[in-house]
C-alpha positions as CSV (number, residue, x, y, z in Angstrom):
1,X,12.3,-10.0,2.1
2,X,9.4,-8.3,3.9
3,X,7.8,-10.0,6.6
4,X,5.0,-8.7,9.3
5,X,1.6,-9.2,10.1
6,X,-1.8,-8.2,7.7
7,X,-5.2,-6.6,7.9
8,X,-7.7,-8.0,5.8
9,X,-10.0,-5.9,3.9
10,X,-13.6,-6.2,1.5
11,X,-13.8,-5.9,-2.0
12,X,-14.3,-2.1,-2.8
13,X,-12.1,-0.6,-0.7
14,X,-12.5,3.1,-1.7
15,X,-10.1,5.6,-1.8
16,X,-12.7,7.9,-0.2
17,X,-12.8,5.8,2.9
18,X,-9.4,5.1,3.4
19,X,-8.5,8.8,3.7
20,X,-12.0,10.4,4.7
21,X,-12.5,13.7,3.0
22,X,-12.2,16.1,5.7
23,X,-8.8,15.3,5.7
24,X,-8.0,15.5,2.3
25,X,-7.1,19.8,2.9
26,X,-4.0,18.4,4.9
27,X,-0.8,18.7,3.3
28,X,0.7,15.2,1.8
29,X,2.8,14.4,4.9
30,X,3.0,10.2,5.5
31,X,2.8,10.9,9.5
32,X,-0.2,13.7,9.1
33,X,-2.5,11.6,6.9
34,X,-1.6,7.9,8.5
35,X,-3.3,9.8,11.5
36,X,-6.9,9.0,10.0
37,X,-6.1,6.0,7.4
38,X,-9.0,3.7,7.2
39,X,-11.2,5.4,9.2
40,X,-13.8,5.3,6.4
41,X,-13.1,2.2,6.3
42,X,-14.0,0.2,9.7
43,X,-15.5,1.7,12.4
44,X,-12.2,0.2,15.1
45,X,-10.0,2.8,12.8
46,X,-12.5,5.8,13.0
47,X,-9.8,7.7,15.1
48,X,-6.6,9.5,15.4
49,X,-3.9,6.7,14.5
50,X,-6.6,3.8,14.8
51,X,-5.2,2.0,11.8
52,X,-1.6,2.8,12.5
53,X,-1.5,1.9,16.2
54,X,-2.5,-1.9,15.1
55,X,0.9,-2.1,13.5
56,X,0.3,-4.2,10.5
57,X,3.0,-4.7,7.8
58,X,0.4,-5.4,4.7
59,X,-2.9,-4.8,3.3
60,X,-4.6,-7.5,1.8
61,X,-7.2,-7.0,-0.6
62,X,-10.2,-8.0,-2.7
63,X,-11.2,-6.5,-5.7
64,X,-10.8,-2.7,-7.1
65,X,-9.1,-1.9,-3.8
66,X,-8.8,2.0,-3.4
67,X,-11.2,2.9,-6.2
68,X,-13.4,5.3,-6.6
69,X,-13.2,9.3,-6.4
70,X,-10.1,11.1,-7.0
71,X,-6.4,10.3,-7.6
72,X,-5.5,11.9,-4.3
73,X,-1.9,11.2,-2.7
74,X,-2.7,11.4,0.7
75,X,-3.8,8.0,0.4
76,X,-0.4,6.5,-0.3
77,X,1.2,8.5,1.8
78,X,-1.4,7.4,4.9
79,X,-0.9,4.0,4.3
80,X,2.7,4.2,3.9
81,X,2.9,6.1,7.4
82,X,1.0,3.8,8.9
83,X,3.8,1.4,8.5
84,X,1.8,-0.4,5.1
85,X,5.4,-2.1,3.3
86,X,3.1,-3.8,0.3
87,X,-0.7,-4.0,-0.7
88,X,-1.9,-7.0,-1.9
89,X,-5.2,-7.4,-3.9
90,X,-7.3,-9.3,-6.7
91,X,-7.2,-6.0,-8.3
92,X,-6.3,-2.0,-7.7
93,X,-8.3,1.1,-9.4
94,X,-5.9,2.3,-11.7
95,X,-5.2,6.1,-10.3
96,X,-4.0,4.6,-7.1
97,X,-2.0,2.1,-8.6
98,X,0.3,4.9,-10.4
99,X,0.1,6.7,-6.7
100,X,1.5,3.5,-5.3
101,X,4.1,3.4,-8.2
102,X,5.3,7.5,-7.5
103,X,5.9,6.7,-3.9
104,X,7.4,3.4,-4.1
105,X,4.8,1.6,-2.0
106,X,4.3,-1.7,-4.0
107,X,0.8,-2.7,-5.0
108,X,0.9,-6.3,-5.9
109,X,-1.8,-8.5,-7.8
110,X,-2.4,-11.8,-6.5
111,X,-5.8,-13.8,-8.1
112,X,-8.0,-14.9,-4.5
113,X,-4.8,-13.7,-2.4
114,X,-8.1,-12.6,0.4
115,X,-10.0,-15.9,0.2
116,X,-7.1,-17.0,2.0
117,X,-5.3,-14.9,4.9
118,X,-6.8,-14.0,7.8
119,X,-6.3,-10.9,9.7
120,X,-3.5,-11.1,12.0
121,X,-2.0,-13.8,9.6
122,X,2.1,-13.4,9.2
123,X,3.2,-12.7,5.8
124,X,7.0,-12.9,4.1
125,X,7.1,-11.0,0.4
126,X,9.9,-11.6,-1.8
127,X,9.9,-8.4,-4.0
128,X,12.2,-10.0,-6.1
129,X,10.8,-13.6,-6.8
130,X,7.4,-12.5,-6.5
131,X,6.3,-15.0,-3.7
132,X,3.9,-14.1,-1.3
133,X,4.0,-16.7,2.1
134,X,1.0,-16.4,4.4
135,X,3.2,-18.1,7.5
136,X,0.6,-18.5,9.7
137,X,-1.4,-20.9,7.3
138,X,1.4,-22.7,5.3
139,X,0.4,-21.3,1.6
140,X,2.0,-19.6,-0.7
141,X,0.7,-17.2,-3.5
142,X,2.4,-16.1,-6.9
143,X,2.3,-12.6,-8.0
144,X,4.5,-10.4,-10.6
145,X,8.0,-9.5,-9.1
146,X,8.2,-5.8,-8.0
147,X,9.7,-4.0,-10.6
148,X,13.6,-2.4,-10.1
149,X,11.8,0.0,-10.9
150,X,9.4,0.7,-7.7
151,X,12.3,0.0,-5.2
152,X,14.0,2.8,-6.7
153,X,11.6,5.4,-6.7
154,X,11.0,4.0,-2.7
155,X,14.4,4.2,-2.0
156,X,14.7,7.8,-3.8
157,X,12.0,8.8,-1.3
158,X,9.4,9.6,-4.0
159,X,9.0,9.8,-7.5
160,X,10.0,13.2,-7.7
161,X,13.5,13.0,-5.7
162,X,14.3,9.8,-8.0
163,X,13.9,11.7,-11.0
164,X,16.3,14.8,-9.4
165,X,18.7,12.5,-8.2
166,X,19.1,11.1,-11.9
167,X,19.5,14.3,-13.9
168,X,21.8,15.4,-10.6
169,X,23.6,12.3,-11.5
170,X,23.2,12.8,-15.4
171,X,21.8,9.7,-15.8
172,X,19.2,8.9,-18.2
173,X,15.4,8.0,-16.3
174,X,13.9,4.7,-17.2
């Protein structure tokens, strides 16, 4: 169970904004790049740790949230510096998505999820039922249940150090 406050965002979140470009030359480092999340994004985060200092738990979304441009990792890796436990959206552009999935930072669709939290609202995930509360307003929301999957590859650290500490392990990866 996940629980903690979130920060609601538009439709069109774009990846572009959520890590501006001049930051994209920084090596993928969760504490480096959460320095600048969302700073394309509002202008209340448009400096160093602006998003991060808030100290929100979850992201929640409208529609295509961190499309457009490219499949860059620093975005995950912000977000997930910044303290972000689990996005959830009407919808995710697909290259982020798989980002989300290789770090182990779930992205969770929820149908009008933003029509109905507030910023500031408290939230309680389930990763294995699925259930999204929003606390604060006495709803609750359905979604898919995070895979095994995802909490592994978290847990691991990474996709990349799940699938060494498999073949380290001699087990098959799946």
């Amino acid at each position: 169970m996940i629980k903690g406050t979130c920060w609601v965002a538009d439709d069109y979140v774009m990846a572009y904004n959520i890590i501006v470009q001049e930051y994209w030359t920084s090596p993928i480092d969760k504490l480096e790049n959460s320095k600048w999340v969302m700073a394309g994004v509002h202008e209340d985060f448009n400096k160093e740790n602006g998003f991060k200092d808030c100290g929100y738990t979850f992201i929640v979304a409208g529609h295509n949230f961190a499309g457009g441009g490219k499949s860059i990792e620093h975005v995950i890796a912000g977000l997930m510096g910044a303290g972000i436990q689990a996005v959830f959206a009407t919808s995710f552009a697909r290259l982020q998505f798989r980002n989300a999935i290789n770090y182990g930072l779930p992205f969770i669709t929820s149908p009008d999820i933003d029509k109905k939290c507030k910023t500031g609202d408290t939230l309680e995930y389930d990763p294995e039922s699925g259930i999204i509360k929003n606390l604060s307003q006495d709803l609750s929301f359905e979604s898919i249940p995070t895979p095994p999957f995802v909490s592994e590859v978290a847990q691991a650290g990474g996709l990349m150090n799940y699938v060494k500490e498999k073949i380290a392990k001699g087990e098959a990866i799946g």
